[in-house]
C-alpha positions in Angstrom: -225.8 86.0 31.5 -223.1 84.0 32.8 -224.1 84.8 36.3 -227.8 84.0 35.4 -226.6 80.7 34.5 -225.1 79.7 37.5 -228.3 80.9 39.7 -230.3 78.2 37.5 -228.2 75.5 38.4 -228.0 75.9 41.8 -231.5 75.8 42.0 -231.4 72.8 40.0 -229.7 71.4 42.4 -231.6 72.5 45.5 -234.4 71.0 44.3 -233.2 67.5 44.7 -233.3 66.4 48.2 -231.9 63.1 49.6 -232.8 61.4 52.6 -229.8 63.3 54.5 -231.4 66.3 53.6 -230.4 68.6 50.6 -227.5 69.1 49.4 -225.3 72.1 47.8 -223.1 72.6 44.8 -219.7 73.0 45.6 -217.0 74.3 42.7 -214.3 71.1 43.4 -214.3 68.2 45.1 -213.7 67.5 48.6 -209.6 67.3 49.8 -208.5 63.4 49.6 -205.3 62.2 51.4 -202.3 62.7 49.5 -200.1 60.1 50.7 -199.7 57.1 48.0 -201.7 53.9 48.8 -198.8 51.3 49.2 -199.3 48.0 46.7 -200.3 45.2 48.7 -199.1 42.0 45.9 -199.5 38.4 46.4 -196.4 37.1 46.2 -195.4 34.6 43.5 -194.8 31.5 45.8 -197.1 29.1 47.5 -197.2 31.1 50.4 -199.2 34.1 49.2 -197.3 35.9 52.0 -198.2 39.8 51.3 -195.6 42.2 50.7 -195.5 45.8 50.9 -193.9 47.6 47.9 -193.6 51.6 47.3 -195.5 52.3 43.4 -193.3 53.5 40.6 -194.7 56.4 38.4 -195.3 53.9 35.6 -197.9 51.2 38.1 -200.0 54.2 39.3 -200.3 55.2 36.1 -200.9 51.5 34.3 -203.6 50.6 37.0 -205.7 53.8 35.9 -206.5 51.8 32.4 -209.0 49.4 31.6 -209.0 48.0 28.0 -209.7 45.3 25.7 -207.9 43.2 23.8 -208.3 40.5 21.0 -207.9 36.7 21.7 -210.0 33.7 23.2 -206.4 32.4 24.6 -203.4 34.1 25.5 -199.3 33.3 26.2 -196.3 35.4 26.2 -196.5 36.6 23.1 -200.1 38.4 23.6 -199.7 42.2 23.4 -202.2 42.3 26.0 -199.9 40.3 28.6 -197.0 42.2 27.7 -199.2 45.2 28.8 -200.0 44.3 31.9 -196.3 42.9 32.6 -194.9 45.6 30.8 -197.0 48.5 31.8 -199.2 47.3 35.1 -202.2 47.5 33.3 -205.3 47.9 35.7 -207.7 45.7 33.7 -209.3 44.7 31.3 -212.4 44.0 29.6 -214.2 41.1 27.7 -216.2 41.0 24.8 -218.1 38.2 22.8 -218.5 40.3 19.6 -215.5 41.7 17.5 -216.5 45.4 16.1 -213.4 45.4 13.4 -213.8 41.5 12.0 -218.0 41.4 12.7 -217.4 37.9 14.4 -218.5 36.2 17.8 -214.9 35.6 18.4 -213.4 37.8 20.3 -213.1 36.9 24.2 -215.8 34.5 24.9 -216.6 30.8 23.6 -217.2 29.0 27.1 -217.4 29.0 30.5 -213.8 26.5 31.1 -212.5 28.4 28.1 -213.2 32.2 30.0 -211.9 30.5 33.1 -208.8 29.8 31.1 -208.2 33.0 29.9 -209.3 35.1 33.1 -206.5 32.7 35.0 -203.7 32.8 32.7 -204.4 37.1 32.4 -204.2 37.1 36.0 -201.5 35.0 36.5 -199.2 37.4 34.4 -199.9 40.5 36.9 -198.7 41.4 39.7 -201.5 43.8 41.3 -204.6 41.7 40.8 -206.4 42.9 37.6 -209.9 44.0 37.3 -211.8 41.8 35.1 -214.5 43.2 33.6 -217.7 42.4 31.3 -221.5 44.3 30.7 -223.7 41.4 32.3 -226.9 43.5 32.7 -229.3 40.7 31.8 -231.6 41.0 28.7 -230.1 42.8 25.5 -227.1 43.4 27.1 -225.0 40.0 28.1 -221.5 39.5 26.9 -221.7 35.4 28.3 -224.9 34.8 26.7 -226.9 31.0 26.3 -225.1 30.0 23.4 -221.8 29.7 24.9 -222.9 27.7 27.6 -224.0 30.5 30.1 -227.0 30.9 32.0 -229.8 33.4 30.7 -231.2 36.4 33.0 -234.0 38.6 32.0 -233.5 42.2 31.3 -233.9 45.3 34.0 -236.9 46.7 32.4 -239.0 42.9 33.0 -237.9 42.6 36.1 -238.7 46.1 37.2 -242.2 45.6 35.3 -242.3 42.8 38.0 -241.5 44.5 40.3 -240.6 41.9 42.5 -237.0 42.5 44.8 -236.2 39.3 45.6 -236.9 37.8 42.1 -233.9 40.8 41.1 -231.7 39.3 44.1 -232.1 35.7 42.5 -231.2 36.9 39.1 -228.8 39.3 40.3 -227.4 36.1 41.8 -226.5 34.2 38.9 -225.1 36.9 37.2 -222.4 37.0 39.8 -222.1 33.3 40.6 -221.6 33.2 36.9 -219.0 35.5 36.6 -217.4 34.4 40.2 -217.2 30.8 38.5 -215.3 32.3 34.8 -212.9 34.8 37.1 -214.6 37.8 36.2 -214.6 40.3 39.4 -216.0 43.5 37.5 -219.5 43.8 36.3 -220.4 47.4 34.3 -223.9 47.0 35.7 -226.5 47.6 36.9 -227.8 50.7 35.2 -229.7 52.9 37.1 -230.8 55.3 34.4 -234.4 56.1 34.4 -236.5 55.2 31.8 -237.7 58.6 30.6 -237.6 58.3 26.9 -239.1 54.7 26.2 -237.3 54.9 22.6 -234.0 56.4 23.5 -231.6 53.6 21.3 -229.2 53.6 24.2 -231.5 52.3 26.9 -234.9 52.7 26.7 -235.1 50.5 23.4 -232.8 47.8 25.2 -235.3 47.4 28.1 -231.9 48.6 30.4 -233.8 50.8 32.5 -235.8 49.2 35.4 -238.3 52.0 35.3 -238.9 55.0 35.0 -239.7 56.0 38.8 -236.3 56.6 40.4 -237.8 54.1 43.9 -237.8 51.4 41.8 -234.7 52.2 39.9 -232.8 52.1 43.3 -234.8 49.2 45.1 -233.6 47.0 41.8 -230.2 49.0 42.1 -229.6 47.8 45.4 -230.4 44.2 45.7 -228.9 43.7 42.2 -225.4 44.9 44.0 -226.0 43.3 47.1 -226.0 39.7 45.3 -222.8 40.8 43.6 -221.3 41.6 46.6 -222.8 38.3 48.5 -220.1 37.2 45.6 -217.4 39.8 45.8 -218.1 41.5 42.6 -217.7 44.7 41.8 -220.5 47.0 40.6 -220.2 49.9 38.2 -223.0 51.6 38.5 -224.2 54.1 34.7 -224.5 56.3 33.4 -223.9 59.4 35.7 -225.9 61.8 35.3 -227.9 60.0 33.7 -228.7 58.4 29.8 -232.4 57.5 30.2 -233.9 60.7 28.3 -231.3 60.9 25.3 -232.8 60.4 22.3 -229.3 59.6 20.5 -226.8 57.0 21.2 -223.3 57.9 22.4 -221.6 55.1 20.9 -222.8 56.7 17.2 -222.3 60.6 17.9 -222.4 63.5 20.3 -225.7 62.9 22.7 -227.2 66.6 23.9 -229.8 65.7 26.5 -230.0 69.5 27.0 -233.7 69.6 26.4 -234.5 66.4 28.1 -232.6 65.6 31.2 -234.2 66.1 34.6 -232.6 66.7 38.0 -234.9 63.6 39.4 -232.1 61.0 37.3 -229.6 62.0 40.5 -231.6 60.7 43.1 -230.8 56.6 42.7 -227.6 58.1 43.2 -227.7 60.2 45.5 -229.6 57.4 47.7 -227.4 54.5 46.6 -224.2 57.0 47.8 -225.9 57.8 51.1 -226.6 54.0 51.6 -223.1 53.2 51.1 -223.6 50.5 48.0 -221.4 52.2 45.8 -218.4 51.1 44.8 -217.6 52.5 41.5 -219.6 55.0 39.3 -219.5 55.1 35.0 -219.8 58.2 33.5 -221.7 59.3 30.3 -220.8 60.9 27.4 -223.8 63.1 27.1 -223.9 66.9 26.6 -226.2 69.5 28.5 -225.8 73.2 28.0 -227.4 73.8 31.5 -224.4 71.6 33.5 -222.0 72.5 31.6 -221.9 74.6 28.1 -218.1 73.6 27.0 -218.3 69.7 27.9 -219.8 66.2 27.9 -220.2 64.7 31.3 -216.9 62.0 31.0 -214.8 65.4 30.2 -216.5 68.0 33.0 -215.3 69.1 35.8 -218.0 70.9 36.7 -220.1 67.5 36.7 -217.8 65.0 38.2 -215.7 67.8 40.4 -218.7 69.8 41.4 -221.4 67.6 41.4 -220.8 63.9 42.1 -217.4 64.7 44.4 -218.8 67.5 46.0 -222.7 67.9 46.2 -223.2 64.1 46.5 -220.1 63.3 48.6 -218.9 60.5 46.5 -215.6 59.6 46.3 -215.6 56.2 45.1 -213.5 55.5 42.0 -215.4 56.7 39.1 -214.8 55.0 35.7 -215.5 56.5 32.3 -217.7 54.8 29.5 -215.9 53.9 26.4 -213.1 56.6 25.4 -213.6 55.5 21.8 -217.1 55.9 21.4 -217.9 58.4 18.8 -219.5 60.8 20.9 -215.7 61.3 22.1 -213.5 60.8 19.0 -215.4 63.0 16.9 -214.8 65.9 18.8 -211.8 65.3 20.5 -208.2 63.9 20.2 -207.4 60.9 22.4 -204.8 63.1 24.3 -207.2 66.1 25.1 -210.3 63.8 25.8 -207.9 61.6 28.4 -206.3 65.2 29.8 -209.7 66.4 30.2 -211.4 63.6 31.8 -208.9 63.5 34.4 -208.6 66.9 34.9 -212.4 66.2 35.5 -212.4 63.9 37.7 -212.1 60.2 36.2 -210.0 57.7 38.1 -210.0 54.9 35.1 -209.8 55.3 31.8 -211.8 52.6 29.9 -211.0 51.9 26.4 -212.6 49.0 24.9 -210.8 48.4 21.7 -212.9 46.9 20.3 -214.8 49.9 17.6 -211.4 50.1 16.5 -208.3 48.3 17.2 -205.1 49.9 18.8 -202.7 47.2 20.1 -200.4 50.0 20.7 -203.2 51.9 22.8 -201.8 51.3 26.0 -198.2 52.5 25.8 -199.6 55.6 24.0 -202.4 56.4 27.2 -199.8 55.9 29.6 -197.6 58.8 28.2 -200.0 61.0 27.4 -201.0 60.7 30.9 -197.5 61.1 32.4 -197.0 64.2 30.4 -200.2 65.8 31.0 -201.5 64.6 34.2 -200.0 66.0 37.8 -198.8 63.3 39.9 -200.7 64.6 42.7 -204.1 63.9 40.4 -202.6 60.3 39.5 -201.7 59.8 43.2 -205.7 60.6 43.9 -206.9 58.3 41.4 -204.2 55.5 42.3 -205.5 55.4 45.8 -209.4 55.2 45.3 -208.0 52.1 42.8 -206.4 50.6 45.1 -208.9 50.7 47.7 -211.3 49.5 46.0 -209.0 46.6 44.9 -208.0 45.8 48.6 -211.0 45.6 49.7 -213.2 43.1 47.1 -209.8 41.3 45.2 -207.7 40.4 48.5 
């Protein structure tokens, strides 16, 4: 049976050709350079001379964490800039709505008060941070009208539109908008496929720019190529795709077992081949016929096998929300941060913001110290920095 299985999804997987050609499933991810990607740091002087400095244990480690944190100002005090002094945090990311108080009071009041904060987070690290947000337009703006910001329509009108360079000019504001507050990191744009018009997590948002995976990816592309007119970063989600599910992984365990279909690879197999991906987000969404033990954040078998070795990618992947119920109510934070790392995840994104940990940091960074090989951290310290070479110097 076992063997039976494995036949299946290798024919899966033939099936779904790119324009290089087809592509095969490999059992682990292609060999990456072992030697540690040196720090390049601004120095804290009105030169901005660059230094080289060799990484401790402790930076590789910090800069493999996104999180959130609770404030519209910070200073000394903050537990989130003792983090990133403290323990080199990576990033973080910014939020309008609090979860735990159910107030619009969490990160985001205006555009010179974002500016603020983003400068005075920044200023307190010493590797640039990544500053991220979910800007998708629509439904799903964390710097919405209210506040001061400019509006953008969702992904499902413009794809009903159809029209590319209307997307570019949207695109565009979104990143002048976020280039202007100090935000370098947009979770966007999704590229699920709009199979299940109803599913709560995208369908019902209008996230999806279609259904049809040309139109997903001719959206997809100019979308990133405005943010990176801009120099800001793209996360593209949610590998392996969200748009059938008819559950939503922020509330419980999402099995798309029944309903997923190989065609949600191929915006990323052609955005991959095209070279406009700089960082993927992962779902956490079960199927029995990828894998029968895990979710996709926690699989090696997708993220290993499939996105680092059938599709070649090996861009810095990103997991979705570690404390999203889909996750926590099936796993401990120490197996489900193991596991995803194990898998194949470069940085770990906690949100903090369905529940509040201020000591969440601290406890991720020795779990993964303990648990993770520093051969794996050195992997996923290098795509970081990489990517934060090339976008944040």
């Amino acid at each position: 049976m076992k063997h039976i299985k494995i036949v299946i999804i290798f024919l899966i997987l033939s099936s779904v050709i790119s324009s290089k050609g087809s592509f095969i499933l490999k059992a682990e991810a292609q060999n990456i350079e072992n030697k540690v990607y040196p720090v390049d740091s601004f120095v804290k002087d009105n030169s901005l001379k660059k230094q080289t400095i060799k990484p401790t244990l402790d930076e590789k480690v910090g800069q493999m964490l996104i999180v959130g944190f609770y404030g519209l100002t910070v200073n000394n005090e903050s537990s989130i800039i003792k983090d990133i002094k403290e323990h080199h945090l990576g990033g973080v990311v910014l939020y309008d709505y609090d979860n735990t108080s159910g107030l619009y009071e969490r990160n985001i009041k205006s555009p010179k008060q974002v500016k603020t904060l983003t400068s005075k987070l920044q200023a307190a690290a010493k590797i640039p941070l990544l500053v991220a947000v979910d800007q998708e337009g629509g439904m799903v703006q964390r710097l919405k009208k209210e506040y001061g910001f400019p509006n953008v329509f969702s992904a499902q009108f413009l794809g009903k539109k159809n029209d590319l360079n209307r997307t570019y000019k949207d695109a565009e504001t979104i990143a002048t908008t976020l280039k202007n507050v100090g935000i370098n990191f947009n979770f966007a744009p999704v590229v699920d496929l709009n199979i299940n018009p109803t599913s709560p997590a995208i369908g019902n948002l209008k996230r999806s720019f279609s259904a049809d995976p040309v139109v997903v990816t001719n959206h997809a592309a100019k979308f990133i190529e405005a943010h990176r007119t801009h120099k800001v970063i793209n996360a593209l989600k949610h590998f392996p795709g969200h748009g059938s599910s008819t559950d939503d992984s922020h509330l419980a365990i999402t099995d798309i077992t029944d309903t997923w279909k190989n065609i949600e690879l191929k915006p990323y197999i052609k955005l991959i081949n095209d070279g406009m991906v700089d960082v993927i987000m992962t779902a956490h969404v079960f199927n029995r016929n990828l894998d029968p033990m895990f979710p996709a954040t926690l699989s090696k078998i997708t993220i290993n096998g499939w996105l680092r070795g059938s599709l070649k990618y090996n861009g810095v992947i990103i997991s979705d929300d570690m404390q999203m119920q889909s996750i926590l109510s099936s796993y401990s934070l120490e197996t489900a941060i193991k596991k995803s790392i194990e898998a194949g995840i470069d940085i770990i994104l906690t949100c903090n913001n369905s529940q509040y940990d201020k000591g969440v940091v601290a406890r991720m960074i020795d779990i993964i110290k303990t648990s993770v090989s520093e051969k794996k951290i050195d992997e996923s310290y290098n795509r970081i920095m990489r990517l934060k070479k090339k976008w944040l110097y």
